[in-house]
C-alpha positions, 0 to 999 in steps of 0.5 A, a space after each residue: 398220346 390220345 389213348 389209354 392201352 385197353 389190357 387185351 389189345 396191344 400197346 402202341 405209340 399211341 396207347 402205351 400200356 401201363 406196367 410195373 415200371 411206367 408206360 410200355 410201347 411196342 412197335 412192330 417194324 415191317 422194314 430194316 431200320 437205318 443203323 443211323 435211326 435206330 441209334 436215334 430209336 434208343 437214344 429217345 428210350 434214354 431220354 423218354 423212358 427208362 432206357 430198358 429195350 426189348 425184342 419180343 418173341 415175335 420180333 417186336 421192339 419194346 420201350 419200357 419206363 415211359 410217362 404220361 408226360 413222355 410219352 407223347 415226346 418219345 412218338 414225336 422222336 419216333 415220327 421225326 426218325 421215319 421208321 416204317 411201323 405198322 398202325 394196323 394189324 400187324 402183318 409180320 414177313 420175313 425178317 432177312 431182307 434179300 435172302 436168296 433162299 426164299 422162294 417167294 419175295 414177301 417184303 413187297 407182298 407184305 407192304 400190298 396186303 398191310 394198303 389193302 387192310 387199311 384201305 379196306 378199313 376192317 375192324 378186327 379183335 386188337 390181337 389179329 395177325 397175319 403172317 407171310 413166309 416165303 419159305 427163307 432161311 429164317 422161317 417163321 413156324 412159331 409165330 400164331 396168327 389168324 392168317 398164315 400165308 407159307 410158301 411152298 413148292 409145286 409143279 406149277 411153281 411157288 405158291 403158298 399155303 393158306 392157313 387159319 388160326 394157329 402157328 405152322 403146326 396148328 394152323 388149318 390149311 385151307 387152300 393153296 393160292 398164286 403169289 399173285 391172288 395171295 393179297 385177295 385171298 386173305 383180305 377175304 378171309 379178314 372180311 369174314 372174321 370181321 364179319 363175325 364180330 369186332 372180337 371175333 378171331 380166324 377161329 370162329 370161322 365156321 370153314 376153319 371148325 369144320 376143317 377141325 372136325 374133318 381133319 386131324 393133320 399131324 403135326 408139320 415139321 420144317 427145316 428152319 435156321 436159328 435167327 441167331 448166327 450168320 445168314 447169307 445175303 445176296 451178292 455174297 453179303 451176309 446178316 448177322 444175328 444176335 439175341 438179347 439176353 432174356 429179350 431186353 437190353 439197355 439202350 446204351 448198348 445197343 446204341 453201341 453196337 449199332 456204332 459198332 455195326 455200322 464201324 464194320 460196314 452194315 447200313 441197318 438193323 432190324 428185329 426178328 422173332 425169338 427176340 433177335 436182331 440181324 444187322 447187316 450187310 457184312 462181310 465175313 471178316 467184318 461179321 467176325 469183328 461185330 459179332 465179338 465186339 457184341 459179345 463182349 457188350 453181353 449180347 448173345 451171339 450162339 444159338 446155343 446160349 442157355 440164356 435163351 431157353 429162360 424167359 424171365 420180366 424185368 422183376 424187382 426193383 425194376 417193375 413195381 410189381 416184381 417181388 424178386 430180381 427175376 432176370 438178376 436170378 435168370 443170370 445167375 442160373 443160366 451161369 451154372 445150368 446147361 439148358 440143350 434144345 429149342 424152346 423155353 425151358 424155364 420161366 422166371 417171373 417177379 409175380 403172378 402175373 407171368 408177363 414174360 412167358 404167358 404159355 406153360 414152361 417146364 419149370 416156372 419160379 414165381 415171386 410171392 
Protein backbone atom coordinates (compact mmCIF):
# COMPACT_ATOMS: atom_id res chain seq x y z
CA UNK A 1 0.00 0.00 0.00
CA UNK A 2 1.75 3.57 -0.79
CA UNK A 3 -1.09 5.91 -0.54
CA UNK A 4 -4.06 7.03 1.76
CA UNK A 5 -7.39 6.98 -0.45
CA UNK A 6 -8.32 10.78 -0.83
CA UNK A 7 -12.39 10.93 -0.01
CA UNK A 8 -13.78 11.95 -3.69
CA UNK A 9 -11.52 9.85 -5.87
CA UNK A 10 -11.58 6.12 -5.87
CA UNK A 11 -10.28 3.44 -3.61
CA UNK A 12 -7.68 1.27 -5.32
CA UNK A 13 -5.21 -1.51 -4.33
CA UNK A 14 -2.85 0.94 -3.96
CA UNK A 15 -5.07 3.75 -1.96
CA UNK A 16 -7.78 1.64 0.01
CA UNK A 17 -10.43 3.72 1.32
CA UNK A 18 -11.19 3.90 5.11
CA UNK A 19 -14.56 2.75 5.98
CA UNK A 20 -16.97 1.57 9.06
CA UNK A 21 -15.54 -1.88 9.01
CA UNK A 22 -11.66 -1.42 7.78
CA UNK A 23 -9.97 -0.43 4.46
CA UNK A 24 -12.13 -0.69 1.16
CA UNK A 25 -10.45 -1.70 -2.33
CA UNK A 26 -12.27 -1.45 -5.52
CA UNK A 27 -11.07 -2.97 -8.66
CA UNK A 28 -12.17 -2.38 -11.95
CA UNK A 29 -11.51 -5.51 -14.41
CA UNK A 30 -11.42 -5.12 -18.07
CA UNK A 31 -11.35 -8.95 -19.01
CA UNK A 32 -13.37 -12.25 -17.62
CA UNK A 33 -11.09 -13.42 -14.66
CA UNK A 34 -10.03 -17.33 -14.93
CA UNK A 35 -12.65 -19.27 -12.71
CA UNK A 36 -9.36 -20.63 -11.14
CA UNK A 37 -8.40 -16.84 -10.34
CA UNK A 38 -11.26 -15.64 -9.15
CA UNK A 39 -11.49 -18.50 -6.51
CA UNK A 40 -7.80 -17.13 -5.55
CA UNK A 41 -9.46 -13.38 -5.53
CA UNK A 42 -11.88 -14.45 -2.83
CA UNK A 43 -9.68 -16.71 -1.20
CA UNK A 44 -7.32 -13.31 -0.42
CA UNK A 45 -10.65 -11.41 0.74
CA UNK A 46 -10.99 -14.43 3.46
CA UNK A 47 -7.64 -14.33 4.45
CA UNK A 48 -6.67 -10.29 4.10
CA UNK A 49 -10.07 -8.73 4.88
CA UNK A 50 -13.04 -9.28 6.36
CA UNK A 51 -14.35 -12.03 3.59
CA UNK A 52 -17.70 -9.16 2.64
CA UNK A 53 -17.27 -9.23 -1.56
CA UNK A 54 -19.20 -6.63 -3.79
CA UNK A 55 -20.28 -5.79 -7.31
CA UNK A 56 -21.05 -2.50 -7.51
CA UNK A 57 -23.72 -0.78 -9.60
CA UNK A 58 -20.84 -0.15 -12.15
CA UNK A 59 -19.66 -3.49 -12.53
CA UNK A 60 -16.85 -2.98 -9.74
CA UNK A 61 -15.38 -5.64 -7.60
CA UNK A 62 -15.02 -4.71 -4.01
CA UNK A 63 -13.17 -6.07 -1.06
CA UNK A 64 -14.14 -4.93 2.25
CA UNK A 65 -12.54 -5.19 6.18
CA UNK A 66 -8.97 -5.00 5.09
CA UNK A 67 -6.00 -3.41 7.55
CA UNK A 68 -2.90 -1.20 7.15
CA UNK A 69 -1.31 -4.17 7.78
CA UNK A 70 -3.14 -6.39 5.16
CA UNK A 71 -3.56 -4.42 2.95
CA UNK A 72 -0.31 -4.48 1.19
CA UNK A 73 -0.54 -8.57 1.26
CA UNK A 74 -3.80 -8.74 -0.11
CA UNK A 75 -2.41 -6.63 -3.50
CA UNK A 76 0.70 -9.02 -3.54
CA UNK A 77 -2.17 -11.88 -3.62
CA UNK A 78 -4.03 -10.00 -6.40
CA UNK A 79 -0.61 -9.39 -8.35
CA UNK A 80 0.74 -12.94 -7.76
CA UNK A 81 -3.08 -13.94 -9.74
CA UNK A 82 -2.53 -11.77 -13.02
CA UNK A 83 -5.92 -10.34 -13.33
CA UNK A 84 -6.40 -7.61 -15.79
CA UNK A 85 -7.19 -4.45 -13.71
CA UNK A 86 -7.41 -1.09 -14.68
CA UNK A 87 -4.66 1.45 -12.92
CA UNK A 88 -5.79 4.54 -14.99
CA UNK A 89 -8.94 5.89 -15.72
CA UNK A 90 -11.46 3.32 -15.98
CA UNK A 91 -12.47 2.57 -19.48
CA UNK A 92 -15.47 0.12 -18.88
CA UNK A 93 -16.88 -2.10 -22.40
CA UNK A 94 -18.84 -4.51 -22.78
CA UNK A 95 -19.13 -7.11 -20.15
CA UNK A 96 -20.39 -10.36 -22.27
CA UNK A 97 -17.27 -11.24 -24.20
CA UNK A 98 -18.09 -12.84 -27.73
CA UNK A 99 -21.71 -11.53 -27.89
CA UNK A 100 -22.48 -11.86 -31.57
CA UNK A 101 -25.44 -9.14 -30.91
CA UNK A 102 -22.76 -6.51 -30.62
CA UNK A 103 -22.24 -4.56 -33.42
CA UNK A 104 -18.91 -3.64 -32.90
CA UNK A 105 -15.96 -5.56 -30.81
CA UNK A 106 -15.43 -3.16 -27.85
CA UNK A 107 -13.02 -5.68 -25.91
CA UNK A 108 -10.16 -4.77 -28.12
CA UNK A 109 -11.14 -1.41 -28.89
CA UNK A 110 -11.10 -0.97 -24.86
CA UNK A 111 -7.63 -2.37 -24.28
CA UNK A 112 -6.33 0.38 -27.48
CA UNK A 113 -7.86 3.33 -25.68
CA UNK A 114 -6.86 2.23 -21.85
CA UNK A 115 -2.59 2.22 -23.82
CA UNK A 116 -3.43 5.21 -25.61
CA UNK A 117 -4.41 7.32 -21.95
CA UNK A 118 -1.74 5.99 -20.09
CA UNK A 119 0.65 6.54 -22.69
CA UNK A 120 -0.54 10.00 -23.33
CA UNK A 121 -0.10 10.54 -19.38
CA UNK A 122 -3.04 12.91 -19.01
CA UNK A 123 -4.04 14.14 -15.45
CA UNK A 124 -7.67 14.07 -15.10
CA UNK A 125 -10.18 14.47 -11.77
CA UNK A 126 -9.99 10.96 -9.82
CA UNK A 127 -13.67 9.91 -10.91
CA UNK A 128 -13.28 10.56 -14.89
CA UNK A 129 -14.64 7.47 -16.87
CA UNK A 130 -15.17 6.54 -20.46
CA UNK A 131 -17.43 4.30 -21.39
CA UNK A 132 -17.61 1.88 -25.10
CA UNK A 133 -20.99 -0.13 -25.92
CA UNK A 134 -21.10 -1.75 -28.82
CA UNK A 135 -24.70 -1.89 -29.05
CA UNK A 136 -24.55 -5.83 -27.38
CA UNK A 137 -27.00 -7.75 -25.44
CA UNK A 138 -26.09 -6.15 -22.29
CA UNK A 139 -26.06 -2.47 -22.89
CA UNK A 140 -24.82 0.07 -20.79
CA UNK A 141 -27.23 3.23 -20.71
CA UNK A 142 -26.98 3.95 -16.96
CA UNK A 143 -23.44 4.02 -16.63
CA UNK A 144 -22.20 8.17 -16.41
CA UNK A 145 -19.19 8.78 -17.63
CA UNK A 146 -17.13 11.80 -19.21
CA UNK A 147 -16.83 10.02 -22.53
CA UNK A 148 -19.33 7.66 -24.08
CA UNK A 149 -18.61 6.06 -27.15
CA UNK A 150 -22.12 3.84 -28.40
CA UNK A 151 -22.44 1.86 -31.10
CA UNK A 152 -24.96 2.74 -33.77
CA UNK A 153 -26.33 1.95 -37.16
CA UNK A 154 -25.63 3.82 -40.48
CA UNK A 155 -25.81 3.57 -44.15
CA UNK A 156 -22.12 3.42 -44.13
CA UNK A 157 -22.26 0.84 -41.42
CA UNK A 158 -21.40 0.53 -37.60
CA UNK A 159 -19.95 3.32 -36.27
CA UNK A 160 -20.41 5.14 -32.93
CA UNK A 161 -22.07 7.98 -31.26
CA UNK A 162 -19.90 10.16 -29.48
CA UNK A 163 -20.96 11.69 -26.45
CA UNK A 164 -20.04 13.89 -23.35
CA UNK A 165 -20.76 14.08 -19.71
CA UNK A 166 -23.77 11.89 -18.50
CA UNK A 167 -25.31 8.37 -18.82
CA UNK A 168 -27.19 7.29 -22.36
CA UNK A 169 -29.89 9.69 -21.90
CA UNK A 170 -28.22 12.84 -20.50
CA UNK A 171 -24.98 12.47 -22.33
CA UNK A 172 -24.75 15.33 -25.16
CA UNK A 173 -23.97 14.15 -28.49
CA UNK A 174 -21.28 15.56 -30.21
CA UNK A 175 -20.29 13.48 -32.97
CA UNK A 176 -20.34 10.39 -35.00
CA UNK A 177 -16.89 8.55 -35.56
CA UNK A 178 -15.54 5.04 -37.59
CA UNK A 179 -14.37 2.41 -35.10
CA UNK A 180 -11.34 2.93 -36.40
CA UNK A 181 -10.70 6.85 -35.20
CA UNK A 182 -12.73 6.22 -32.07
CA UNK A 183 -9.65 5.71 -30.06
CA UNK A 184 -8.41 9.55 -31.55
CA UNK A 185 -11.30 11.08 -30.94
CA UNK A 186 -11.85 10.49 -27.44
CA UNK A 187 -8.29 10.77 -26.37
CA UNK A 188 -9.00 14.35 -27.81
CA UNK A 189 -11.67 15.07 -25.86
CA UNK A 190 -9.66 13.82 -22.66
CA UNK A 191 -6.79 16.14 -23.48
CA UNK A 192 -9.15 19.20 -23.65
CA UNK A 193 -10.70 18.44 -20.14
CA UNK A 194 -7.57 18.06 -19.00
CA UNK A 195 -6.39 20.90 -20.47
CA UNK A 196 -9.12 22.58 -18.31
CA UNK A 197 -7.82 21.58 -14.68
CA UNK A 198 -6.73 18.58 -12.90
CA UNK A 199 -10.41 18.82 -11.34
CA UNK A 200 -12.12 19.61 -14.36
CA UNK A 201 -14.70 17.05 -15.85
CA UNK A 202 -16.52 16.41 -19.76
CA UNK A 203 -18.92 19.03 -18.31
CA UNK A 204 -16.76 22.09 -18.10
CA UNK A 205 -16.12 21.68 -21.66
CA UNK A 206 -17.28 24.85 -23.26
CA UNK A 207 -18.59 22.58 -26.77
CA UNK A 208 -20.40 20.41 -24.38
CA UNK A 209 -22.25 23.79 -22.52
CA UNK A 210 -22.77 25.09 -25.78
CA UNK A 211 -24.43 21.92 -27.11
CA UNK A 212 -26.76 22.22 -23.49
CA UNK A 213 -28.03 25.59 -24.57
CA UNK A 214 -28.49 24.82 -28.41
CA UNK A 215 -29.93 21.40 -27.80
CA UNK A 216 -32.57 19.98 -25.49
CA UNK A 217 -32.82 16.30 -26.93
CA UNK A 218 -35.52 14.13 -25.48
CA UNK A 219 -34.67 11.66 -23.53
CA UNK A 220 -33.31 8.32 -25.68
CA UNK A 221 -34.70 4.88 -24.71
CA UNK A 222 -32.89 1.66 -25.91
CA UNK A 223 -33.53 -1.87 -25.92
CA UNK A 224 -31.53 -3.51 -23.46
CA UNK A 225 -31.31 -7.08 -21.70
CA UNK A 226 -31.19 -7.73 -17.81
CA UNK A 227 -27.48 -8.51 -16.89
CA UNK A 228 -29.22 -11.21 -14.78
CA UNK A 229 -30.50 -14.40 -17.08
CA UNK A 230 -29.00 -16.18 -19.82
CA UNK A 231 -27.12 -14.54 -22.91
CA UNK A 232 -26.28 -16.41 -25.96
CA UNK A 233 -22.54 -16.64 -26.90
CA UNK A 234 -20.91 -17.49 -29.94
CA UNK A 235 -20.95 -20.77 -31.15
CA UNK A 236 -24.00 -21.89 -29.33
CA UNK A 237 -22.42 -21.17 -25.72
CA UNK A 238 -24.21 -19.41 -23.44
CA UNK A 239 -23.22 -16.75 -20.19
CA UNK A 240 -25.25 -16.94 -17.34
CA UNK A 241 -25.89 -13.96 -15.23
CA UNK A 242 -26.41 -13.92 -11.38
CA UNK A 243 -26.96 -10.87 -8.96
CA UNK A 244 -25.63 -10.60 -5.37
CA UNK A 245 -28.03 -9.98 -2.97
CA UNK A 246 -28.12 -5.74 -2.46
CA UNK A 247 -24.42 -5.99 -4.16
CA UNK A 248 -22.11 -8.11 -1.78
CA UNK A 249 -21.64 -11.69 -0.76
CA UNK A 250 -19.22 -13.72 1.51
CA UNK A 251 -16.42 -15.08 -0.35
CA UNK A 252 -16.87 -18.48 0.68
CA UNK A 253 -19.95 -18.51 -1.47
CA UNK A 254 -18.61 -17.20 -4.27
CA UNK A 255 -15.83 -19.45 -3.89
CA UNK A 256 -18.37 -22.15 -3.98
CA UNK A 257 -19.86 -21.35 -6.69
CA UNK A 258 -17.10 -20.32 -8.90
CA UNK A 259 -16.48 -24.33 -8.11
CA UNK A 260 -19.70 -25.10 -8.98
CA UNK A 261 -19.32 -23.23 -12.38
CA UNK A 262 -16.35 -24.40 -13.40
CA UNK A 263 -18.05 -28.26 -12.27
CA UNK A 264 -20.52 -27.28 -15.13
CA UNK A 265 -17.83 -26.48 -17.58
CA UNK A 266 -17.47 -22.57 -17.44
CA UNK A 267 -13.66 -21.33 -17.71
CA UNK A 268 -14.41 -17.44 -16.19
CA UNK A 269 -16.17 -15.00 -14.30
CA UNK A 270 -16.63 -11.77 -14.57
CA UNK A 271 -18.47 -8.72 -12.90
CA UNK A 272 -21.09 -6.57 -14.99
CA UNK A 273 -23.10 -3.37 -14.10
CA UNK A 274 -26.15 -3.74 -11.84
CA UNK A 275 -24.12 -5.46 -9.42
CA UNK A 276 -23.96 -8.79 -11.49
CA UNK A 277 -21.60 -11.48 -12.67
CA UNK A 278 -21.96 -13.83 -15.87
CA UNK A 279 -20.14 -16.93 -15.72
CA UNK A 280 -19.39 -18.63 -18.69
CA UNK A 281 -19.35 -20.69 -21.20
CA UNK A 282 -22.12 -23.00 -20.80
CA UNK A 283 -24.44 -25.21 -22.25
CA UNK A 284 -27.79 -24.97 -21.51
CA UNK A 285 -28.24 -27.98 -19.45
CA UNK A 286 -25.10 -26.99 -17.71
CA UNK A 287 -26.46 -23.38 -17.15
CA UNK A 288 -29.62 -25.05 -15.55
CA UNK A 289 -27.73 -27.10 -12.96
CA UNK A 290 -25.33 -23.79 -11.87
CA UNK A 291 -28.10 -21.45 -12.15
CA UNK A 292 -29.88 -23.60 -9.17
CA UNK A 293 -27.00 -24.59 -7.36
CA UNK A 294 -26.57 -20.45 -6.99
CA UNK A 295 -29.91 -20.11 -5.93
CA UNK A 296 -29.79 -22.33 -3.43
CA UNK A 297 -26.31 -20.37 -2.15
CA UNK A 298 -28.85 -17.38 -1.89
CA UNK A 299 -27.61 -15.61 -5.28
CA UNK A 300 -30.10 -13.91 -7.20
CA UNK A 301 -31.02 -15.76 -10.31
CA UNK A 302 -34.22 -13.64 -11.76
CA UNK A 303 -34.57 -10.43 -12.79
CA UNK A 304 -37.41 -10.05 -11.11
CA UNK A 305 -36.05 -10.52 -7.56
CA UNK A 306 -37.21 -7.66 -5.28
CA UNK A 307 -33.81 -7.84 -3.66
CA UNK A 308 -32.62 -6.06 -6.48
CA UNK A 309 -34.69 -2.69 -6.27
CA UNK A 310 -33.26 -2.32 -2.31
CA UNK A 311 -29.81 -0.80 -2.33
CA UNK A 312 -28.99 -1.27 1.18
CA UNK A 313 -24.55 -0.76 3.12
CA UNK A 314 -23.34 -3.46 5.35
CA UNK A 315 -25.00 -1.56 8.47
CA UNK A 316 -24.62 -2.35 12.05
CA UNK A 317 -22.79 -4.58 13.41
CA UNK A 318 -20.54 -4.67 10.25
CA UNK A 319 -19.72 -1.18 9.64
CA UNK A 320 -18.61 0.92 12.95
CA UNK A 321 -20.87 3.58 11.39
CA UNK A 322 -23.93 1.35 10.82
CA UNK A 323 -26.67 2.39 13.88
CA UNK A 324 -29.09 -0.38 12.32
CA UNK A 325 -28.79 -3.86 10.46
CA UNK A 326 -29.48 -2.25 7.17
CA UNK A 327 -28.99 -5.28 4.54
CA UNK A 328 -30.61 -7.86 7.70
CA UNK A 329 -33.79 -5.11 7.39
CA UNK A 330 -33.40 -5.28 3.36
CA UNK A 331 -34.07 -8.87 3.78
CA UNK A 332 -36.75 -9.17 5.71
CA UNK A 333 -38.65 -6.34 3.80
CA UNK A 334 -37.85 -7.79 0.29
CA UNK A 335 -39.31 -11.45 1.95
CA UNK A 336 -42.89 -9.42 2.07
CA UNK A 337 -42.64 -6.64 -0.37
CA UNK A 338 -43.10 -7.03 -4.19
CA UNK A 339 -41.00 -4.36 -5.73
CA UNK A 340 -41.94 -4.35 -9.94
CA UNK A 341 -39.94 -2.09 -12.36
CA UNK A 342 -36.40 -1.29 -12.93
CA UNK A 343 -34.66 0.67 -10.64
CA UNK A 344 -33.75 1.35 -7.03
CA UNK A 345 -37.05 1.75 -5.43
CA UNK A 346 -35.87 1.64 -1.59
CA UNK A 347 -32.51 2.74 0.20
CA UNK A 348 -31.57 1.36 3.37
CA UNK A 349 -28.77 3.12 5.11
CA UNK A 350 -27.25 2.20 8.50
CA UNK A 351 -26.48 6.21 8.91
CA UNK A 352 -26.26 9.54 7.34
CA UNK A 353 -24.04 8.89 5.19
CA UNK A 354 -25.91 7.01 2.16
CA UNK A 355 -22.89 4.88 0.89
CA UNK A 356 -24.89 2.52 -0.59
CA UNK A 357 -27.19 4.62 -2.97
CA UNK A 358 -25.66 8.23 -3.09
CA UNK A 359 -28.58 9.43 -5.81
CA UNK A 360 -32.36 9.84 -4.50
CA UNK A 361 -34.55 6.81 -3.82
CA UNK A 362 -38.35 6.72 -3.54
CA UNK A 363 -38.11 5.61 -0.02
CA UNK A 364 -34.88 5.83 2.08
CA UNK A 365 -34.85 4.58 6.01
CA UNK A 366 -31.92 5.84 7.89
CA UNK A 367 -30.29 4.77 10.89
CA UNK A 368 -30.38 7.61 13.63
Amino acid sequence: MTGVHVRGACPSLPAPMETGDGLLVRLVVNTPIPLDAFIGLCAAARTHGNGTIEVSARGSLQVRGLTPLSAPHFADAIAALDIDISEGVPVLADPLPDDPSAMIDTETLAGRLREAIAKAGLTLAPKASVVVDGGGRIVLDALAADVRLRAVATGEGPRFELALAGDAASAVPVATVAAGEAVDEVLARLKAIAALGPEARAADLPQTRACRLSHRAAPRQFSRADPIGLHPLGGGAIALGLGLAFGHAEAGDLMELARNATANGAEWARPAPGRALLFGPLVEVEASAARQAAERLGFVTEASDPRRRIAACPGAPSCAHGLIAARALAAEIARHVSLPGDGIALHISGCAKGCAHPKTAPLTIVGT
